[in-house]
VOGUDO-825339 format. One record per residue (C-alpha): residue number from 0; residue in three letters; x, y, z. Coordinates in steps of 0.001 Angstrom, whole numbers. Example, Ala and Ser with C-alpha at 12.3 -4.5 7.8 and 13.67 -1.06 7.14 Angstrom:
! residues 2
<tormar><num>0</num><residu>Ala</residu><c1>12300</c1><c2>-4500</c2><c3>7800</c3></tormar>
<tormar><num>1</num><residu>Ser</residu><c1>13670</c1><c2>-1060</c2><c3>7140</c3></tormar>
//
This chain:
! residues 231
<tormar><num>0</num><residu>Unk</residu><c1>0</c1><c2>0</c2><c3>0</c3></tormar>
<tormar><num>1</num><residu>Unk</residu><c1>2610</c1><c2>2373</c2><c3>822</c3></tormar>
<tormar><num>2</num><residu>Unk</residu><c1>4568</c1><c2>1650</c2><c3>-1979</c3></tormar>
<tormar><num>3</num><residu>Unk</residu><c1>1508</c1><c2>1995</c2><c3>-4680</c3></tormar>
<tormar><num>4</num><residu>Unk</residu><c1>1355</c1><c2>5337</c2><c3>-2898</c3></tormar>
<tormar><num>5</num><residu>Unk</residu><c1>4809</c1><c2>6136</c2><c3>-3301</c3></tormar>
<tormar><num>6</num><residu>Unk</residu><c1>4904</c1><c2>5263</c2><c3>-7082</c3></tormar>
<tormar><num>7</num><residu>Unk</residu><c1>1557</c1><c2>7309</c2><c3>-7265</c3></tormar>
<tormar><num>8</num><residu>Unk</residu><c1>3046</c1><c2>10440</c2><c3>-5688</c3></tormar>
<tormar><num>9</num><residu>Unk</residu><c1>6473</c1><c2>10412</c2><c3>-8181</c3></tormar>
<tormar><num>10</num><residu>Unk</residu><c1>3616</c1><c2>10079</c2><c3>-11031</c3></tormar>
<tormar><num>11</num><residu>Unk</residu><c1>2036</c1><c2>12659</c2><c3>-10312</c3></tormar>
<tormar><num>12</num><residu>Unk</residu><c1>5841</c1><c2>15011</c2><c3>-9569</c3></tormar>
<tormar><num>13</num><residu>Unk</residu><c1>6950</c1><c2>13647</c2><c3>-12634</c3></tormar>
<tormar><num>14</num><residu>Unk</residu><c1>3894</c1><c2>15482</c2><c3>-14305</c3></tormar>
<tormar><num>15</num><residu>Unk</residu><c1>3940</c1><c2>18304</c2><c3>-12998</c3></tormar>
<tormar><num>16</num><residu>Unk</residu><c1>7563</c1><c2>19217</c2><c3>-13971</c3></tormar>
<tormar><num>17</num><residu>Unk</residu><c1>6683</c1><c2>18323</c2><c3>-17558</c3></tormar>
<tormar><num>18</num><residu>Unk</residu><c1>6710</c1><c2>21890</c2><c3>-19340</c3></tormar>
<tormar><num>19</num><residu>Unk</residu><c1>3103</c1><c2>22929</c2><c3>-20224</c3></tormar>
<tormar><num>20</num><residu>Unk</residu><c1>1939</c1><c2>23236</c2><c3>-23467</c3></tormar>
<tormar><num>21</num><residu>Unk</residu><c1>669</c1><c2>27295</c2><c3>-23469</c3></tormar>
<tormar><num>22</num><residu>Unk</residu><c1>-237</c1><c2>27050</c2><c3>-26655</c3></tormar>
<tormar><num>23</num><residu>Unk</residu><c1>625</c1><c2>29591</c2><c3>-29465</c3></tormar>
<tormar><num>24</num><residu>Unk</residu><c1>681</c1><c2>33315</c2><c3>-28570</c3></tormar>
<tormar><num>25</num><residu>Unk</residu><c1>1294</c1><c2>37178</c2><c3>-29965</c3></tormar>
<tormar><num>26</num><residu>Unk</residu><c1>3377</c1><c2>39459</c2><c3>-28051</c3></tormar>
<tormar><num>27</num><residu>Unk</residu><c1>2774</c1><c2>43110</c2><c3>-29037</c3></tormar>
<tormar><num>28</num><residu>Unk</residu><c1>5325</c1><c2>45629</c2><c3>-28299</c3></tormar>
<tormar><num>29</num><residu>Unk</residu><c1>5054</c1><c2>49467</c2><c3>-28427</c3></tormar>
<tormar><num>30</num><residu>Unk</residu><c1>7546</c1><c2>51029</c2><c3>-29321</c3></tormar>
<tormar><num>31</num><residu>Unk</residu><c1>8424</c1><c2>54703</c2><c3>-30396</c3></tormar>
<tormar><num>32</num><residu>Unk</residu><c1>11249</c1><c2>54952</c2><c3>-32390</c3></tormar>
<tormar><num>33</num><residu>Unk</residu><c1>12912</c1><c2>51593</c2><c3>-31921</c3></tormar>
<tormar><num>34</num><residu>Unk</residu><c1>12707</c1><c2>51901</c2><c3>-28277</c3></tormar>
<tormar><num>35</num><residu>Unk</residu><c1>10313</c1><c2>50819</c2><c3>-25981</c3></tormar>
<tormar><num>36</num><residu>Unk</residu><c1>7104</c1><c2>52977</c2><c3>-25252</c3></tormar>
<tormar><num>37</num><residu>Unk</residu><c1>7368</c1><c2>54925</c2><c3>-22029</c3></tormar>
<tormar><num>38</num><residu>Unk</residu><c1>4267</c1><c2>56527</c2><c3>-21232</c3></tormar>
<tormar><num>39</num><residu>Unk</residu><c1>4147</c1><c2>59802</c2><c3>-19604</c3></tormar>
<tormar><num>40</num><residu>Unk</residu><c1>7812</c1><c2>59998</c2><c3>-20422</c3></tormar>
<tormar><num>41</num><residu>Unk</residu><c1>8891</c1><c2>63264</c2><c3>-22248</c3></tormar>
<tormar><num>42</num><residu>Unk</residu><c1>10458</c1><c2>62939</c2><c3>-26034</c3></tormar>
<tormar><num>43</num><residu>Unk</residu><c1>11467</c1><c2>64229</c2><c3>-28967</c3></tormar>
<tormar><num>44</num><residu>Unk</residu><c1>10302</c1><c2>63769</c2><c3>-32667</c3></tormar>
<tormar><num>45</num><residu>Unk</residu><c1>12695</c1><c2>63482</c2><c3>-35695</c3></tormar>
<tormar><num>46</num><residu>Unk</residu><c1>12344</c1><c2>67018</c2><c3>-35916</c3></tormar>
<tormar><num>47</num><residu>Unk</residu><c1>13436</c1><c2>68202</c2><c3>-32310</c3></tormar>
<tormar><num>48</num><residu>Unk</residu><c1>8833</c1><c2>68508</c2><c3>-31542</c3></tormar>
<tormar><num>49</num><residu>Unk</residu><c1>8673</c1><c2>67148</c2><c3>-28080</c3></tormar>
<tormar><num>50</num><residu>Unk</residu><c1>6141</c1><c2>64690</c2><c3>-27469</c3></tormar>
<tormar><num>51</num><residu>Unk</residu><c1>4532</c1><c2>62948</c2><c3>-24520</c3></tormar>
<tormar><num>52</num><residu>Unk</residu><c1>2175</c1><c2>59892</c2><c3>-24912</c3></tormar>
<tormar><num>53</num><residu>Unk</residu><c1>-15</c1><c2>59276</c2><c3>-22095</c3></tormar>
<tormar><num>54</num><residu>Unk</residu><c1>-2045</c1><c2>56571</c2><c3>-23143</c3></tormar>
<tormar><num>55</num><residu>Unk</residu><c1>-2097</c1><c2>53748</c2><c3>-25860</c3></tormar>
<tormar><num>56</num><residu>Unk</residu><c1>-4869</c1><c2>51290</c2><c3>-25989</c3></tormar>
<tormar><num>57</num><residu>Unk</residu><c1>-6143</c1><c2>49326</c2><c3>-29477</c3></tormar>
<tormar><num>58</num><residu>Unk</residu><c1>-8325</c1><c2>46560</c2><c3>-29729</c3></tormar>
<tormar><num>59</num><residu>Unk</residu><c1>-7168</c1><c2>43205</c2><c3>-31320</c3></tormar>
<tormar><num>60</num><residu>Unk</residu><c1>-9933</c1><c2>40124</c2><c3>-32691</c3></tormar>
<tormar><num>61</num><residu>Unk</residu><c1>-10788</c1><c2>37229</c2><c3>-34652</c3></tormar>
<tormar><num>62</num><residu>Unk</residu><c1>-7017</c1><c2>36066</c2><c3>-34526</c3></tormar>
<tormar><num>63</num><residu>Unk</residu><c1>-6519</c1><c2>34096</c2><c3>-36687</c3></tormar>
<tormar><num>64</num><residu>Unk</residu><c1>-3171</c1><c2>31394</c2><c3>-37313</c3></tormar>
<tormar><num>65</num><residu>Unk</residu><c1>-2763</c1><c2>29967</c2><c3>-40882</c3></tormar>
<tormar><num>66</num><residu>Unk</residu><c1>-508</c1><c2>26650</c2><c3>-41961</c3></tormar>
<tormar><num>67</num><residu>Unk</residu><c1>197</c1><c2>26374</c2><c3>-45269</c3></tormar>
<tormar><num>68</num><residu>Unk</residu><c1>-2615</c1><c2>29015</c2><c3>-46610</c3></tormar>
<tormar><num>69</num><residu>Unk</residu><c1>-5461</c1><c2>27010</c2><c3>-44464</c3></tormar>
<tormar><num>70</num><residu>Unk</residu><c1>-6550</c1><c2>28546</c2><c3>-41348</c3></tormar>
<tormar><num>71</num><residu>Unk</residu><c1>-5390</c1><c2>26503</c2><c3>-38274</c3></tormar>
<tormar><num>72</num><residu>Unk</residu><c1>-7006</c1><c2>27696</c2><c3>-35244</c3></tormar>
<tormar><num>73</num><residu>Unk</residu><c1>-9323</c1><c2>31014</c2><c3>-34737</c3></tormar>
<tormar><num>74</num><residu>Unk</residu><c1>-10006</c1><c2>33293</c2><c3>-31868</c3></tormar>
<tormar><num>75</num><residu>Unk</residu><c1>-12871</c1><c2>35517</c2><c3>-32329</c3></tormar>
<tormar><num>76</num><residu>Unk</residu><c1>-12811</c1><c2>36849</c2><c3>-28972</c3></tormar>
<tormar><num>77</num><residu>Unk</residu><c1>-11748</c1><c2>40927</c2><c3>-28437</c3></tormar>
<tormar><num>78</num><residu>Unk</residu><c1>-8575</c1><c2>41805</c2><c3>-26573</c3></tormar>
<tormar><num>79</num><residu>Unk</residu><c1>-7529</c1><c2>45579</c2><c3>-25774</c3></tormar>
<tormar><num>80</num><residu>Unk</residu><c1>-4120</c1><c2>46048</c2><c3>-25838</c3></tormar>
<tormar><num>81</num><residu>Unk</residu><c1>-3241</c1><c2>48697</c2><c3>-23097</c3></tormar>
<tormar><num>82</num><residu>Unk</residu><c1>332</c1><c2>49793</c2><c3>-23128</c3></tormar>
<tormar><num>83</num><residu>Unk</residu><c1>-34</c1><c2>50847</c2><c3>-19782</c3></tormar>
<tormar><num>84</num><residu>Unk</residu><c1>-981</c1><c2>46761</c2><c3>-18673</c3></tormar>
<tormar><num>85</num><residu>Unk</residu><c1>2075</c1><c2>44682</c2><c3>-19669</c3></tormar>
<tormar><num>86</num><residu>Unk</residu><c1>-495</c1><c2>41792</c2><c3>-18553</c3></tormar>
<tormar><num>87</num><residu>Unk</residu><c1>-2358</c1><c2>42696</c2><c3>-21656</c3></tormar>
<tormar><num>88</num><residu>Unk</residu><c1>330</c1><c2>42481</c2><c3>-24668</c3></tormar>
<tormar><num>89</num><residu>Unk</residu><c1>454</c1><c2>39094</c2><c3>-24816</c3></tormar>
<tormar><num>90</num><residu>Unk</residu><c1>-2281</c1><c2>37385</c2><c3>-26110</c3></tormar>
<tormar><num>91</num><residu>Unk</residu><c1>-2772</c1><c2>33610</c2><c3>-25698</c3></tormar>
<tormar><num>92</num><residu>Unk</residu><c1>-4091</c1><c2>30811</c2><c3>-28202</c3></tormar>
<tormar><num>93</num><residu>Unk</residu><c1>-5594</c1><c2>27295</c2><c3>-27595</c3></tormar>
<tormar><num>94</num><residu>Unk</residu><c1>-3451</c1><c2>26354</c2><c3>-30528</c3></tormar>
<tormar><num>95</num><residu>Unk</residu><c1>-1069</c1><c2>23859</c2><c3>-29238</c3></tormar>
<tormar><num>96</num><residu>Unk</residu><c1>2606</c1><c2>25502</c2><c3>-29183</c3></tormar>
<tormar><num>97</num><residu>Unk</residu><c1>3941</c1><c2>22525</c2><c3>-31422</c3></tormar>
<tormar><num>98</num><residu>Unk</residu><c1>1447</c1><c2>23349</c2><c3>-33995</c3></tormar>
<tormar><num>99</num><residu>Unk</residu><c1>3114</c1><c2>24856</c2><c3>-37645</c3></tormar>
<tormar><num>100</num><residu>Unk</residu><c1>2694</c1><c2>28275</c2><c3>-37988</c3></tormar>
<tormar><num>101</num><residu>Unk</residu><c1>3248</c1><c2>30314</c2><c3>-41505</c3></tormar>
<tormar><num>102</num><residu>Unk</residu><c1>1467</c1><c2>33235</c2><c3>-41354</c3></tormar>
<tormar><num>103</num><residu>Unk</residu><c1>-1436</c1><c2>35123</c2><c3>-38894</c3></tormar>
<tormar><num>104</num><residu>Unk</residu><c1>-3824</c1><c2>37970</c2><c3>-38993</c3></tormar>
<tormar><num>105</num><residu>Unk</residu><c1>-6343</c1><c2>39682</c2><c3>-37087</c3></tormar>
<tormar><num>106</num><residu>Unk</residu><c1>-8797</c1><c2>42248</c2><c3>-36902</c3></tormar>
<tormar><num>107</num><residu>Unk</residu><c1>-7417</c1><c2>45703</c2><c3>-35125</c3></tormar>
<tormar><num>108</num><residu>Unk</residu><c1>-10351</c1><c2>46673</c2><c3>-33603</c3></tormar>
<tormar><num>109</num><residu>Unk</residu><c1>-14116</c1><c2>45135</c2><c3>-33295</c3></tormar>
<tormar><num>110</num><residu>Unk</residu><c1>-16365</c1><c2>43926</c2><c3>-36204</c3></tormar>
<tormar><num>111</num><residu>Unk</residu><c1>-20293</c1><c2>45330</c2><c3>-36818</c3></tormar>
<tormar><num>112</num><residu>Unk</residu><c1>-21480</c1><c2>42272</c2><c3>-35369</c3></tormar>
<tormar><num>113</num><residu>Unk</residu><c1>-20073</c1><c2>42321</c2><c3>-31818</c3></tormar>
<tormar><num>114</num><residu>Unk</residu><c1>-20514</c1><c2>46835</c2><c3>-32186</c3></tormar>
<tormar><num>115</num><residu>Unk</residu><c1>-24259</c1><c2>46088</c2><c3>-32466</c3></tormar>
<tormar><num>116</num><residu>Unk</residu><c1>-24786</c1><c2>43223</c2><c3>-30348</c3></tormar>
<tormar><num>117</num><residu>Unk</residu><c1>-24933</c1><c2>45245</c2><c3>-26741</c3></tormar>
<tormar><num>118</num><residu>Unk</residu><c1>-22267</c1><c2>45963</c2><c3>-24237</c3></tormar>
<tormar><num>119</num><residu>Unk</residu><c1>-19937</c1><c2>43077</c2><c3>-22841</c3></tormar>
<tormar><num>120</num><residu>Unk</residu><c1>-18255</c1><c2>42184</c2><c3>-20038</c3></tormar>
<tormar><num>121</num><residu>Unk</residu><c1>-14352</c1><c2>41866</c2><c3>-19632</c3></tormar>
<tormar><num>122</num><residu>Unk</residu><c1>-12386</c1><c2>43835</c2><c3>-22403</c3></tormar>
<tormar><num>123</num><residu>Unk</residu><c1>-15738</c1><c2>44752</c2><c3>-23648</c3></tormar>
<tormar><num>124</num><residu>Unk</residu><c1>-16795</c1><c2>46688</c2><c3>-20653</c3></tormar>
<tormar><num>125</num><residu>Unk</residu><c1>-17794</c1><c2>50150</c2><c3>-21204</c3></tormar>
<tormar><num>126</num><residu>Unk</residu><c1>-16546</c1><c2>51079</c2><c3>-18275</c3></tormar>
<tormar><num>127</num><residu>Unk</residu><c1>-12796</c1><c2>50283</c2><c3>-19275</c3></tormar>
<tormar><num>128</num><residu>Unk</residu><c1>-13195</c1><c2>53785</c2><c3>-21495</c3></tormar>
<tormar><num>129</num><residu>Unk</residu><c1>-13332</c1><c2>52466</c2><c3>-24913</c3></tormar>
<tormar><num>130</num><residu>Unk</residu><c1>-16694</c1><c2>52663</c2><c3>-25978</c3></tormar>
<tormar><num>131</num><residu>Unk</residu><c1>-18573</c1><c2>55522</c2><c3>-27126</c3></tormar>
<tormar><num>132</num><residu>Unk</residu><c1>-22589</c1><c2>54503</c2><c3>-27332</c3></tormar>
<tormar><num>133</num><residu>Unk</residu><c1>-24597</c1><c2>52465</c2><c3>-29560</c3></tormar>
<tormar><num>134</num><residu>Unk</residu><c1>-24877</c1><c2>54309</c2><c3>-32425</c3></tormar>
<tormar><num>135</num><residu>Unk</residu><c1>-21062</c1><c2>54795</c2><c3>-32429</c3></tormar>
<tormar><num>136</num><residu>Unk</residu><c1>-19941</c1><c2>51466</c2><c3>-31049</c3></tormar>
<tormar><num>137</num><residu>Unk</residu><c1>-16244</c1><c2>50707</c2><c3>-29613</c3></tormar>
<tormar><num>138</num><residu>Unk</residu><c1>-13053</c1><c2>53120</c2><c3>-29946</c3></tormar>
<tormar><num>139</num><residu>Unk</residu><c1>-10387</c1><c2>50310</c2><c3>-31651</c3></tormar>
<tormar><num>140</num><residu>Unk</residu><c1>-7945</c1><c2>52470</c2><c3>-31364</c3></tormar>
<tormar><num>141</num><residu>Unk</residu><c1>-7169</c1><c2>55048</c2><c3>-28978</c3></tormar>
<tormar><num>142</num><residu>Unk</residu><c1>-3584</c1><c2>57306</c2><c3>-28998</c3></tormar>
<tormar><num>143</num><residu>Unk</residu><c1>-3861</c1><c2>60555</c2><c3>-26521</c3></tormar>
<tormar><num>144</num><residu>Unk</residu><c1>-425</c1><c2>62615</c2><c3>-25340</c3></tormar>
<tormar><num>145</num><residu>Unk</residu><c1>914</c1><c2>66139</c2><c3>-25822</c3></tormar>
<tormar><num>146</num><residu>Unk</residu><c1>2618</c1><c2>68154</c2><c3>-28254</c3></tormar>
<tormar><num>147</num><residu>Unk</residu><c1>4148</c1><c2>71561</c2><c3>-28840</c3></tormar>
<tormar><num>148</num><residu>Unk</residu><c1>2519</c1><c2>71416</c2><c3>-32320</c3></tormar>
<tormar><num>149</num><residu>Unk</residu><c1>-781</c1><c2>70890</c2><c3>-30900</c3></tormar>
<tormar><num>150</num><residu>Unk</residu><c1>-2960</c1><c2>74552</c2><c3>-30660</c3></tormar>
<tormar><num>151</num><residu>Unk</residu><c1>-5043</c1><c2>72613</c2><c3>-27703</c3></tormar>
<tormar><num>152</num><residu>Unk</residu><c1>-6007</c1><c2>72943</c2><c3>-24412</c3></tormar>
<tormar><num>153</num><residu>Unk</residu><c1>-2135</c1><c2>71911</c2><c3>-22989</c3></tormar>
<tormar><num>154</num><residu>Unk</residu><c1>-1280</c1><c2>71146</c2><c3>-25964</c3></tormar>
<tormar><num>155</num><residu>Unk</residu><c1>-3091</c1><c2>67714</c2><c3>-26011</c3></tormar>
<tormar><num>156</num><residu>Unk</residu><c1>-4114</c1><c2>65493</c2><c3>-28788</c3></tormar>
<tormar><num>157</num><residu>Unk</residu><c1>-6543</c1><c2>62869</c2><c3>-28826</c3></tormar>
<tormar><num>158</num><residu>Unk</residu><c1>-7201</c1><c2>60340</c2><c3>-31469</c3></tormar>
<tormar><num>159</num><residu>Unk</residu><c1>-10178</c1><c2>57920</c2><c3>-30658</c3></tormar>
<tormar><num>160</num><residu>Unk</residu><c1>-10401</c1><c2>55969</c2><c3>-33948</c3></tormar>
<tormar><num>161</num><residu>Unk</residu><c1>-13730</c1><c2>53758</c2><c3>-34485</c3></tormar>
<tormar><num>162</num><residu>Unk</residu><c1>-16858</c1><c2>53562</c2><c3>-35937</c3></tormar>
<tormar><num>163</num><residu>Unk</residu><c1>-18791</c1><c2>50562</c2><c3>-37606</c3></tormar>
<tormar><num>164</num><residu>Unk</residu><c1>-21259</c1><c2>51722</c2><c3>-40111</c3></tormar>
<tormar><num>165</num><residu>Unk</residu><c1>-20573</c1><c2>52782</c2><c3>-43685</c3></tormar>
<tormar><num>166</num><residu>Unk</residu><c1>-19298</c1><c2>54314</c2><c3>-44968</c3></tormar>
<tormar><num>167</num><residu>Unk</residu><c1>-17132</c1><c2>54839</c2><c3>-41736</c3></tormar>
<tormar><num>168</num><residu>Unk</residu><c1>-15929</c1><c2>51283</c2><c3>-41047</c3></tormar>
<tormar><num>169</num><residu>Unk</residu><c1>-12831</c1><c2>51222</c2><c3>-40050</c3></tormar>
<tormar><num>170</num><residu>Unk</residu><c1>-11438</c1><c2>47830</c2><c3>-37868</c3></tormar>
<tormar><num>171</num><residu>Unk</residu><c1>-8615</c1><c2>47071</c2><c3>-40240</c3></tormar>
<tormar><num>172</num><residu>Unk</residu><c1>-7292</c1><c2>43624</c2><c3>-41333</c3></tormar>
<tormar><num>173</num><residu>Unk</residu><c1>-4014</c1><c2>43139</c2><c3>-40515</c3></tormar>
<tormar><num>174</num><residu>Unk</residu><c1>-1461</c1><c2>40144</c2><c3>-41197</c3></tormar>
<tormar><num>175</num><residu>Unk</residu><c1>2472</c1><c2>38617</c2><c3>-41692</c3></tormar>
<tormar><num>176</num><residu>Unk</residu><c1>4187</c1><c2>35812</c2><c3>-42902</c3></tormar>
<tormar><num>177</num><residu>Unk</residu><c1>5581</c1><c2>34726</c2><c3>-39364</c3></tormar>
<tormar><num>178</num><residu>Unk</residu><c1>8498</c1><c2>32210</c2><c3>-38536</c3></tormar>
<tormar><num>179</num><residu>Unk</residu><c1>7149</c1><c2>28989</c2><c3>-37148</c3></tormar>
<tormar><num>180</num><residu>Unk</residu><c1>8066</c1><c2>29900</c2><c3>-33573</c3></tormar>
<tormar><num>181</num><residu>Unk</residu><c1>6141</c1><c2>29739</c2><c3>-30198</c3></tormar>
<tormar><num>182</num><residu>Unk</residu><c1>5567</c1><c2>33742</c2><c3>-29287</c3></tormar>
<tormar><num>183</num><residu>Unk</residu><c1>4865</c1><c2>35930</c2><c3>-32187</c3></tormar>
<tormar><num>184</num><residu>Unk</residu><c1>6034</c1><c2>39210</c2><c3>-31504</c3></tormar>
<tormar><num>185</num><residu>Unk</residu><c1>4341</c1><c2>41753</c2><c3>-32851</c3></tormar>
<tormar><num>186</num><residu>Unk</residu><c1>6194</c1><c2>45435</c2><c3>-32651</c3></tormar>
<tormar><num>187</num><residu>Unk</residu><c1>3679</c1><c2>48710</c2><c3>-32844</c3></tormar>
<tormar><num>188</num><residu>Unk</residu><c1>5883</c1><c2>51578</c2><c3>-33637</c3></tormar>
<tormar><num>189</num><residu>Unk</residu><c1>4245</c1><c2>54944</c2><c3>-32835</c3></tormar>
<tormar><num>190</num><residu>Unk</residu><c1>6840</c1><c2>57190</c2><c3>-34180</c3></tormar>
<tormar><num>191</num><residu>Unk</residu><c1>5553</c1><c2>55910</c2><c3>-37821</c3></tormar>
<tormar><num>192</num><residu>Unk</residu><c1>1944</c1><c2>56804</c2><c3>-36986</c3></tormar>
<tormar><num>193</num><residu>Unk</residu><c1>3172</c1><c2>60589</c2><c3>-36201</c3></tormar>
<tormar><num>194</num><residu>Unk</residu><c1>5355</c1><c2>60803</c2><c3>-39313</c3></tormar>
<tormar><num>195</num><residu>Unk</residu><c1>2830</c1><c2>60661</c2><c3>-41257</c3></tormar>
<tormar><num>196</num><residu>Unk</residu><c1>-340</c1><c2>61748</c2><c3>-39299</c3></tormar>
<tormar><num>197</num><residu>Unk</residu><c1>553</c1><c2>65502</c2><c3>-39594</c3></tormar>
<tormar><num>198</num><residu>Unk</residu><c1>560</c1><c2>65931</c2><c3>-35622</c3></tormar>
<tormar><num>199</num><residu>Unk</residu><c1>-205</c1><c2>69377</c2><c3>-35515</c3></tormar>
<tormar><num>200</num><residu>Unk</residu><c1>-2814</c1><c2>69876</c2><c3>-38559</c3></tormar>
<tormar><num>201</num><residu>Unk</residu><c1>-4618</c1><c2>66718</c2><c3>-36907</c3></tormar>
<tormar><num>202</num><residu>Unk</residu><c1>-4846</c1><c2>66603</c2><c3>-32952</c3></tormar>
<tormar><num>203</num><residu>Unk</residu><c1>-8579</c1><c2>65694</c2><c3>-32049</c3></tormar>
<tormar><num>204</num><residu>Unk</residu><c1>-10921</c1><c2>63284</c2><c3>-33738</c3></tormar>
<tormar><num>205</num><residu>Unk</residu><c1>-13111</c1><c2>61636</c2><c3>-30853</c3></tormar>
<tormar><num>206</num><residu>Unk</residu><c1>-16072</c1><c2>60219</c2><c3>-33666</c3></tormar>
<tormar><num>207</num><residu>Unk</residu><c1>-16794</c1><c2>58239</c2><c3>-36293</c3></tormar>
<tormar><num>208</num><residu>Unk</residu><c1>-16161</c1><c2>59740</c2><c3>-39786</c3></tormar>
<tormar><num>209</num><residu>Unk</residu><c1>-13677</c1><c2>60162</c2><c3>-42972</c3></tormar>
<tormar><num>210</num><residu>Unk</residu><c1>-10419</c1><c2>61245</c2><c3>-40615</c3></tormar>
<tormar><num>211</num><residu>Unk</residu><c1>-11360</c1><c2>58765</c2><c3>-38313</c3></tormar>
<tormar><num>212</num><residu>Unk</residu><c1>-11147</c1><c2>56179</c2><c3>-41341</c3></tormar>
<tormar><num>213</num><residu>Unk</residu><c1>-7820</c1><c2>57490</c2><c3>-43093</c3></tormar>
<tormar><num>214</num><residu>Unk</residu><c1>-5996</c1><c2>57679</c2><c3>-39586</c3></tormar>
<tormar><num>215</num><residu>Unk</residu><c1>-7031</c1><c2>53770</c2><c3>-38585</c3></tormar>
<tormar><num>216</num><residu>Unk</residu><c1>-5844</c1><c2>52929</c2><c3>-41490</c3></tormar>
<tormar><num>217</num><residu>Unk</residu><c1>-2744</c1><c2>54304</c2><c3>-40444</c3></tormar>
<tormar><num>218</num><residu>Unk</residu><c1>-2632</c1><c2>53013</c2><c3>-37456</c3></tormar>
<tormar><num>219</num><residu>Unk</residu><c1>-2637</c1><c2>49749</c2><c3>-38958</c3></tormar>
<tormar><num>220</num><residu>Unk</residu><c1>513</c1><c2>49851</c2><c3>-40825</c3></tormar>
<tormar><num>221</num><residu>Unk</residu><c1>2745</c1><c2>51162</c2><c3>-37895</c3></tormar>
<tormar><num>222</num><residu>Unk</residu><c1>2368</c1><c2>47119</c2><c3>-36664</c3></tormar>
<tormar><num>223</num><residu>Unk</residu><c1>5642</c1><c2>45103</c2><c3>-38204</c3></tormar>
<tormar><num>224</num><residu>Unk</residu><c1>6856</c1><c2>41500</c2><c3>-37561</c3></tormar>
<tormar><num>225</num><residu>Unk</residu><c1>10354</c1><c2>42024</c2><c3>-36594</c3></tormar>
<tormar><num>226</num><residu>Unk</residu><c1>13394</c1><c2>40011</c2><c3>-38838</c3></tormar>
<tormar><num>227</num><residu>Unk</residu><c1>13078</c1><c2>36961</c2><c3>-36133</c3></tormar>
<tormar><num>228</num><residu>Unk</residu><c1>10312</c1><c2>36793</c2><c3>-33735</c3></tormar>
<tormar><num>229</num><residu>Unk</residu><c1>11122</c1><c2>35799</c2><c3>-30200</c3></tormar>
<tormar><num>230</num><residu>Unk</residu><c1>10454</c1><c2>32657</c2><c3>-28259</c3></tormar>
//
């Protein structure tokens, strides 16, 4: 008896120092030009502009990972990416960790469906600051700071990109050819979005509508795999 019990007990040991299958994952990481995103923290644009970001959130569903041009697992739950919650950059899959990998994409922000469906709980929650109302839906995207350039109250500028009805849809589809690796890492460079979003001649949109649209869209393109994606 005790030595069924002993055998048991190293079973069970043995198990439990067996490394765990998390399954496949995408690590997103803010950056501002090539360095990590410090929020709050003073800098200075390529053109000597000082700039201060205070908050970075963006919304991130229906991941999906692809093998050999066929989809291989799906995830069409909604994340928000806060860069202010390191918790919240990495996003975790059911796909086993093993499982080949050749490309992903996903949705950066929320589709029409879940927009008109009511509020949610979780990510979803209104109260987390990142929805507007029903007519107007979630904010997928949502960039606010300072800036010298900025004729604002302090200087500030706010972009709160969303909106899900036409013509002003504008959750953007974004995807890579990956490496077949365990963490995806997934780098979201902020100094692109102001080299090209005219800081200064744009510093508030806070609705849906033709800026809004042109300005996700750029927001979309500042996200880059980097030359080998980290385990």
């Amino acid at each position: 008896m005790l030595r069924s019990a002993a055998i048991l007990f190293c079973l069970l040991v043995g198990l439990r120092a067996l490394p765990q299958d998390s399954g496949r994952a995408l690590r997103f990481v803010p950056l501002v030009n090539a360095a990590p995103l410090e929020l709050d923290q003073p800098l200075l644009q390529d053109d000597g502009t000082p700039v201060t970001i205070t908050q970075l959130r963006f919304y991130v569903s229906h991941v999906r990972f692809f093998s050999q041009d066929r989809t291989a697992f799906m995830d069409s739950s909604c994340h928000m990416v806060n860069a202010g919650d390191p918790t919240s950059l990495m996003i975790r899959s059911d796909l086993p960790r093993r499982a080949h990998v050749d490309s992903i994409s996903f949705l950066m922000g929320i589709d029409s469906l879940t927009n008109v469906s009511g509020a949610f709980g979780g990510d979803l929650d209104p109260t987390t600051g990142m929805y507007w109302a029903w007519n107007s839906g979630y904010i997928n995207w949502k960039l606010e700071g300072t800036c010298a350039k900025c004729n604002t109250t302090k200087n500030e500028f706010q972009f709160h990109l969303g909106g899900y009805l036409p013509p002003y849809f504008n959750a953007q589809e974004v995807g890579f050819k990956v490496k077949d690796e365990g963490v995806i890492t997934i780098e979201v460079d902020i100094s692109k979005f102001f080299a090209q979003a005219k800081l200064g001649e744009h510093c508030t949109v806070m609705s849906p509508g033709k800026d809004a649209v042109e300005l996700t869209k750029l927001a979309a393109s500042v996200f880059s795999i980097p030359h080998r994606s980290e385990e």
